[in-house]
C-alpha positions in Angstrom: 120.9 179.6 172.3 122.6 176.9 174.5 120.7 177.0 177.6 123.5 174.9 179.2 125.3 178.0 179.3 122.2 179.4 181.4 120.7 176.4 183.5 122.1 173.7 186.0 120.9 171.6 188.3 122.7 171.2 191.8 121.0 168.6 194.2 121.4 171.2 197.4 119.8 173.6 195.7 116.1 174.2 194.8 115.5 170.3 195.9 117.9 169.6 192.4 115.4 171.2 190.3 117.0 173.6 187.0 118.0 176.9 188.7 119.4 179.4 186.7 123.4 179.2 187.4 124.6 181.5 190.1 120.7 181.8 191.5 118.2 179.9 193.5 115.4 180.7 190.8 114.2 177.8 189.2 113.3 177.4 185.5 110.1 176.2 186.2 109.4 179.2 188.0 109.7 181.8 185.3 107.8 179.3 182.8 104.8 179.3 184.9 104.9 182.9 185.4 105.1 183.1 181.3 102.2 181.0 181.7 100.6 182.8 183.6 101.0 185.8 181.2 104.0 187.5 182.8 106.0 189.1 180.2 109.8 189.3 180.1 110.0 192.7 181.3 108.2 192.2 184.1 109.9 189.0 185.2 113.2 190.9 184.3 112.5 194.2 186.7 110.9 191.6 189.4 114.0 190.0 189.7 117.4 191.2 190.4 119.4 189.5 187.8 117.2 188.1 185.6 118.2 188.9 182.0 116.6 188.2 178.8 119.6 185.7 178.0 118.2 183.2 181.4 114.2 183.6 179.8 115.4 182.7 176.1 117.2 179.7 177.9 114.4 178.5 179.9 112.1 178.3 176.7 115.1 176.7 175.1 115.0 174.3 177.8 111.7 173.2 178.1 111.8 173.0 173.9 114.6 170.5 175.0 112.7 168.6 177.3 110.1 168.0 174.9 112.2 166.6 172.1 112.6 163.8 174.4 110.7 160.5 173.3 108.5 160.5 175.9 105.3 161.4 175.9 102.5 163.2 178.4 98.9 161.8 177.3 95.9 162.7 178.4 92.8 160.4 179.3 
């Protein structure tokens, strides 16, 4: 999965947060609702033109984000 093919970021859009291309719907918005114990389906028939595909990405994303060498610690 290449979640490039799935995500950008454009600074007039979504205050420059990932939004899946072609849409206003930010990534982080469909990984909280994951979170929150959404499942694909339902995020898929809640919102016209949501596919599979732009969920896979989003996981892929945040995965990406996390490979980074910083990191979050708790005190």
């Amino acid at each position: 999965m290449n979640w490039q093919d799935y995500i950008e970021v454009r600074p007039e859009v979504a205050v420059g947060k990932p939004v899946f291309k072609g849409t206003r719907l930010t990534v982080e918005f469909v990984l909280e609702r994951l979170s929150e114990g959404a499942t694909a389906d339902d995020l898929i028939d809640n919102y016209v033109g949501l596919t599979a595909d732009h969920i896979r990405a989003a996981t892929a994303y945040a995965a990406a984000v996390l490979r980074r060498d910083e990191l979050v610690w708790s005190t």
